[in-house]
C-alpha positions as CSV (number, residue, x, y, z in Angstrom):
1,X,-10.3,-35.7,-6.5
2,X,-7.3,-36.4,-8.7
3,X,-3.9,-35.0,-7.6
4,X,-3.4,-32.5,-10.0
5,X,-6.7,-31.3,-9.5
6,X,-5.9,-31.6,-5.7
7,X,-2.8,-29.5,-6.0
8,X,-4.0,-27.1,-8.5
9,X,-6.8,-25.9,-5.6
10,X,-4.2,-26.2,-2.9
11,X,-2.0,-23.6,-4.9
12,X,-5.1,-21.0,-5.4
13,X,-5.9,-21.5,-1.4
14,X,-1.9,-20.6,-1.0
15,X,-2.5,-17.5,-3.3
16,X,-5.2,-16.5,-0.8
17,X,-3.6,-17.3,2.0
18,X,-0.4,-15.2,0.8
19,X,-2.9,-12.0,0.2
20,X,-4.1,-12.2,3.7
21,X,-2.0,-9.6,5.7
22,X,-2.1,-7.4,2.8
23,X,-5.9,-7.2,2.8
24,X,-5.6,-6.8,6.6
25,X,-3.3,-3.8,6.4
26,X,-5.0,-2.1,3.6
27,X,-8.7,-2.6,4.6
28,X,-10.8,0.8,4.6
29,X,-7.0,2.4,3.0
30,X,-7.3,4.8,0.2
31,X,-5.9,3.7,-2.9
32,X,-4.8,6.2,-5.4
33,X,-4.6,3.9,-9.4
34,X,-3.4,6.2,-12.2
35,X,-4.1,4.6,-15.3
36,X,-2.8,5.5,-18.9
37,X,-0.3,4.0,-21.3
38,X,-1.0,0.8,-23.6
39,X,-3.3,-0.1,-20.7
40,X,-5.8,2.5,-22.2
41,X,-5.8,1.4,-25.3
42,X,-5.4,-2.5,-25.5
43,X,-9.3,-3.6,-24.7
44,X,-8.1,-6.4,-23.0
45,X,-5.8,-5.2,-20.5
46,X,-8.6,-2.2,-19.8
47,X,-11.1,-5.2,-18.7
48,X,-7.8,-6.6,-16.4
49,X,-7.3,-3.0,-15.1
50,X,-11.1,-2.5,-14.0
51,X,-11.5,-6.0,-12.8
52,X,-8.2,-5.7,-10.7
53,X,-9.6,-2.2,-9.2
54,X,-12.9,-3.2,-8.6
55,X,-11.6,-6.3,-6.4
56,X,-9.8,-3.7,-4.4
57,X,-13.1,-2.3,-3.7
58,X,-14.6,-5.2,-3.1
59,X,-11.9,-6.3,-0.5
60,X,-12.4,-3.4,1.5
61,X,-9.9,-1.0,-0.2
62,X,-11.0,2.6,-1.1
63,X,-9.8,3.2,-4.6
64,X,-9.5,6.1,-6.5
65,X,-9.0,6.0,-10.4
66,X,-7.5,9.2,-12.0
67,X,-7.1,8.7,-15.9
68,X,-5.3,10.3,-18.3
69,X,-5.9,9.7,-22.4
70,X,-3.5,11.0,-24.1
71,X,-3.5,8.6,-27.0
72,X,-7.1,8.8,-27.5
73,X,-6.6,12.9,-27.4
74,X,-4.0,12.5,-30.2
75,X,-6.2,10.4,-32.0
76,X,-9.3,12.8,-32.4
77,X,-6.7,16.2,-32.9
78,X,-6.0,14.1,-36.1
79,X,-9.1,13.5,-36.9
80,X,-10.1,16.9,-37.2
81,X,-7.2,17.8,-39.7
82,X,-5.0,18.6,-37.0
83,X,-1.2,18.2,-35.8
84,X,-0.2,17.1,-32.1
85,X,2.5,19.0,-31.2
86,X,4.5,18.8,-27.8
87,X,7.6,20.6,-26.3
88,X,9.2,18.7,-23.5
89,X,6.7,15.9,-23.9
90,X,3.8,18.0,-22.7
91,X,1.4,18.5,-25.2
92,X,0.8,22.4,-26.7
93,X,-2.8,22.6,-26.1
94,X,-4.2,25.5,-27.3
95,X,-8.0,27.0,-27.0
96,X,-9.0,24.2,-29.7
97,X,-7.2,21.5,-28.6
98,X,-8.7,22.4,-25.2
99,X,-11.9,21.9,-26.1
100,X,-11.5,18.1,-28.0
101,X,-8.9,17.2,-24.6
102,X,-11.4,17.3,-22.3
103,X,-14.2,16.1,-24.7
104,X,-11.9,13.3,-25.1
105,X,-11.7,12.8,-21.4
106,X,-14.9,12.8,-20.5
107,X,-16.3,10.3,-22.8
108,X,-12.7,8.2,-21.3
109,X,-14.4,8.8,-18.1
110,X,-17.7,7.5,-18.8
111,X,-16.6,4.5,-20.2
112,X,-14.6,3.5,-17.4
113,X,-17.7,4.2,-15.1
114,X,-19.6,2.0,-17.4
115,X,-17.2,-1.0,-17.0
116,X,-16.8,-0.6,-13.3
117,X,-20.8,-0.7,-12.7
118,X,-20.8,-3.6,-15.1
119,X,-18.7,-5.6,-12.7
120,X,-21.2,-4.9,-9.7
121,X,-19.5,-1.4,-8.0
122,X,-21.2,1.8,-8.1
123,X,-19.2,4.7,-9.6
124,X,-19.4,8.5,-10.1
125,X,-17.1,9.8,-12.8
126,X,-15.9,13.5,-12.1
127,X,-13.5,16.1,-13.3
128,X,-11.2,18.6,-11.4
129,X,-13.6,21.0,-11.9
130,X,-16.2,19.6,-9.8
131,X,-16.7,20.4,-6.7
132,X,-13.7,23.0,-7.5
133,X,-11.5,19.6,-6.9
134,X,-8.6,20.9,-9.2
135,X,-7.0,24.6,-9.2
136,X,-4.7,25.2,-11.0
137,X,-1.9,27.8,-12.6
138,X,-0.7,28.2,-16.1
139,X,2.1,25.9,-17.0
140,X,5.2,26.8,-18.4
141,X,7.8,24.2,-20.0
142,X,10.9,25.7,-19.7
143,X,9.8,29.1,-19.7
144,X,8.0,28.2,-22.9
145,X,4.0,29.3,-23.3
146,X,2.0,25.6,-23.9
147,X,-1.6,26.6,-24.2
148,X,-3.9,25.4,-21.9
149,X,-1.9,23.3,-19.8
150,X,-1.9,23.7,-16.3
151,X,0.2,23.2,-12.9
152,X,-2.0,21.9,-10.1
153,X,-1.8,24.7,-7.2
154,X,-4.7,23.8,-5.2
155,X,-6.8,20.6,-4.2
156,X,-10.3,20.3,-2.7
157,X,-10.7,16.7,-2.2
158,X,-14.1,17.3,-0.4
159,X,-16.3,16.1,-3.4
160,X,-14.1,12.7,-3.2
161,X,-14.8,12.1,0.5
162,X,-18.6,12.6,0.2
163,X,-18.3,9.8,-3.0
164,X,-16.3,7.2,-1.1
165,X,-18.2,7.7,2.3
166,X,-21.4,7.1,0.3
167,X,-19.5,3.6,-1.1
168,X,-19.2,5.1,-4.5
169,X,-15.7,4.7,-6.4
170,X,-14.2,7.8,-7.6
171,X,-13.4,8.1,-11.3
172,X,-11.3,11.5,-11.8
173,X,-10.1,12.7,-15.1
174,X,-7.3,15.4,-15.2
175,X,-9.1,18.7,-16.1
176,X,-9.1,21.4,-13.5
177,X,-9.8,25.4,-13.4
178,X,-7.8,28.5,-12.8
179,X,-9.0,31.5,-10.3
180,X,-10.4,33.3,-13.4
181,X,-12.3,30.0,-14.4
182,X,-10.5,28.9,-17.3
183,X,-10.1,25.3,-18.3
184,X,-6.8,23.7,-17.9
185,X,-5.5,20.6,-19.5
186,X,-3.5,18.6,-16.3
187,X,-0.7,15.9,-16.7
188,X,-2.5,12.7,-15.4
189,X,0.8,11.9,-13.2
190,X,0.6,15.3,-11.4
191,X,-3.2,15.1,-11.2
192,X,-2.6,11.6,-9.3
193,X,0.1,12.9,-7.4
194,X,-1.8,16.1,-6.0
195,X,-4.9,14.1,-5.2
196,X,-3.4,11.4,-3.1
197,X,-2.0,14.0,-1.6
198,X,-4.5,15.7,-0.7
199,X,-6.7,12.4,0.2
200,X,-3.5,11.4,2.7
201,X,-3.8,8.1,0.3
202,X,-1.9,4.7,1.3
203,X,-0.9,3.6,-1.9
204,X,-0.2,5.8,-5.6
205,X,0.2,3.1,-7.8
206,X,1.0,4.4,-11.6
207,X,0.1,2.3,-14.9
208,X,2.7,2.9,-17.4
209,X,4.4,1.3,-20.1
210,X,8.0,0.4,-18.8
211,X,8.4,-2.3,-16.2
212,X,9.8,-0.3,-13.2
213,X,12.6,1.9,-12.1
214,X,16.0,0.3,-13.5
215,X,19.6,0.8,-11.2
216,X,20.9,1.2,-15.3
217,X,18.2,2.1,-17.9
218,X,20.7,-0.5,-20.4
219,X,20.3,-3.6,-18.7
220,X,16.6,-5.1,-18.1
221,X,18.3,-7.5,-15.1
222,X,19.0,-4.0,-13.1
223,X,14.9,-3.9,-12.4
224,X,14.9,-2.6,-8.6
225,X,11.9,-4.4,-6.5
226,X,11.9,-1.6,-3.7
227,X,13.3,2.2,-3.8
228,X,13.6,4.6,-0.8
229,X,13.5,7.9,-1.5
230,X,17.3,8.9,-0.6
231,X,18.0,6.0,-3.0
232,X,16.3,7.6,-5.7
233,X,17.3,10.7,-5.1
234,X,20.9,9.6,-5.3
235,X,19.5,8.1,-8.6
236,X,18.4,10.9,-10.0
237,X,21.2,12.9,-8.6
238,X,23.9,10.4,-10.9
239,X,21.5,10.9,-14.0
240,X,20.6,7.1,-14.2
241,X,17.0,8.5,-14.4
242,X,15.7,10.2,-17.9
243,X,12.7,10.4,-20.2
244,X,9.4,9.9,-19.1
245,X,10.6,8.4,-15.8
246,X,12.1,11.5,-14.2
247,X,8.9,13.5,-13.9
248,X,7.5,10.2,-12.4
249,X,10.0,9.2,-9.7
250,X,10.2,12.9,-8.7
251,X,6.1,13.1,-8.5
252,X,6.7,9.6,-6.2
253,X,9.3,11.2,-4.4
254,X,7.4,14.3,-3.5
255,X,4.2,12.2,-3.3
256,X,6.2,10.2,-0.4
257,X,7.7,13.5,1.4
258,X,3.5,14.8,1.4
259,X,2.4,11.4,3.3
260,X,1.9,9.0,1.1
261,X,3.4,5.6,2.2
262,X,4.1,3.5,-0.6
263,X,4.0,4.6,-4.7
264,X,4.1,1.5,-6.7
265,X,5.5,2.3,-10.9
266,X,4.3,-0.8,-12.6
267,X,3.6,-2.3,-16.1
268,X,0.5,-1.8,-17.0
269,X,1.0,-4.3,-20.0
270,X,1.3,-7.1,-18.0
271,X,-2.6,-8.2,-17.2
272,X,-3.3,-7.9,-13.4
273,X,-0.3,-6.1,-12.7
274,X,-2.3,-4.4,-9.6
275,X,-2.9,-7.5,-8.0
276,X,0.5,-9.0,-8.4
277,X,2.6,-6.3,-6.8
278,X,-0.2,-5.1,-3.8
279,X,-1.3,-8.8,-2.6
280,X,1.7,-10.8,-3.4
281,X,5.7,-11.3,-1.5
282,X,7.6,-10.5,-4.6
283,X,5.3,-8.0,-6.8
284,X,6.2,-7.3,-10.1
285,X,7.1,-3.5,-10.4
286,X,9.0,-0.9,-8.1
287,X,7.7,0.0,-5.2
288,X,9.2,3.7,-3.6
289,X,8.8,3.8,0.3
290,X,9.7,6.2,3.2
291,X,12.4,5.3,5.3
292,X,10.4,4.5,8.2
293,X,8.0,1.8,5.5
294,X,9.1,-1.4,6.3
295,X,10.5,-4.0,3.0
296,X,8.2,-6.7,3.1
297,X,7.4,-6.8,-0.2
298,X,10.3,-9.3,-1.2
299,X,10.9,-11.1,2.3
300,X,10.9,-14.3,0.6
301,X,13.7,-14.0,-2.5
């Protein structure tokens, strides 16, 4: 065998190698994956994103996939001659918006179970009202009335447990049910955040579109590999943190304070992003521990 051929083996038996005492630590481990953002929509990256969760599976993790759509949602409210409106970057959802969300979501949820089964794994794709998984409240934003949206209260993870004890992986999208039976629209990142939770998961890992958690939003050199959670506390508290990521690093912080060990904010543009930061030294995103979780992530910088 010629050198370079030689070496290029040598490098994939390294890769391997370096994935080892992850797989070891995280064998029979739940894994929480939200997944939304540009990762939804690019085909490509969708393919990356299932192949990447079902290798998890296949490795002897117990995923969990809960989906948003949000984009796809907008897409069909237009189609139908009508406006997306949002207050506070939650979308107004009223009775018919309700009804073309979570028509949205479920064909969303098909196709996902369709791509994992492609790739070998068996899948079951559910909503929060199965099983009475989700229950939720209405959902103010700042005191304001936004339809149909709703604030998770309650979790019932019993229906997930039966699916990934029979070796099935779980395929969740984010529509849940109030006491009176009403359907309820549900942020994606709360949804996540409630069921791993609930499922006392090892790992939340959120898909998004922005690299990570930055030390200053205005320079992209200020990327922070690993975050406890009185550092981004003291983050949030000095208003570094705003947009779309304060909801998130406050759903990771409070996903950490519930049990959770590690909550990984990653790019979900950035094909095999999964893989990168869970089996490798360095990772690629921002990982938020507890204090007791040891930094191993980036021994080797």
């Amino acid at each position: 065998m010629e050198q370079n051929g030689m070496q290029e083996w040598l490098g994939k038996a390294e890769v391997l190698i370096e994935a080892l005492p992850y797989i070891q630590r995280f064998n029979r481990k739940i894994i929480v994956v939200k997944y939304g953002g540009s990762a939804m929509v690019d085909g490509e990256l969708k393919k990356n994103v299932i192949k990447d969760v079902t290798l998890l599976k296949l490795v002897g993790f117990k995923p969990i996939i809960v989906h948003g759509g949000g984009k796809e949602i907008s897409r069909w409210v237009e189609k139908v001659g009508m406006e997306p409106k949002f207050i506070n970057g939650l979308r107004v959802t009223d009775e018919e918006t309700m009804e073309i969300a979570e028509m949205v979501l479920n064909r969303v949820n098909k196709s996902l179970v369709q791509m994992v089964q492609e790739l070998g794994v068996k899948a079951v794709g559910i909503s929060g009202k199965d099983g009475g998984l989700l229950q939720v409240e209405k959902k103010y934003s700042n005191g304001q009335d936004i339809g149909y949206v709703g604030e998770v209260t309650e979790v019932n993870p019993k229906v997930i447990y039966d699916l990934l004890e029979k070796d099935f992986l779980p395929v969740i999208c984010p529509v849940g049910m109030d006491k009176e039976f009403r359907t309820y629209n549900i942020n994606a990142d709360d949804a996540a955040c409630a069921i791993a939770r609930a499922v006392h998961a090892e790992k939340l890992a959120f898909l998004t579109d922005v690299e990570g958690v930055y030390l200053n939003p205005a320079d992209k050199n200020s990327l922070i590999s690993e975050l406890g959670i009185e550092q981004a506390k003291e983050l949030i508290g000095e208003g570094n943190i705003g947009g779309g990521m304060l909801p998130k690093l406050n759903n990771c912080i409070d996903a950490i304070e519930n049990g959770v060990s590690r909550v990984h904010i990653l790019d979900g543009r950035i094909p095999h992003c999964l893989l990168l930061e869970i089996f490798t030294n360095k990772g690629i995103g921002t990982a938020i521990l507890g204090e007791s979780e040891p930094r191993y992530y980036k021994e080797e910088k």
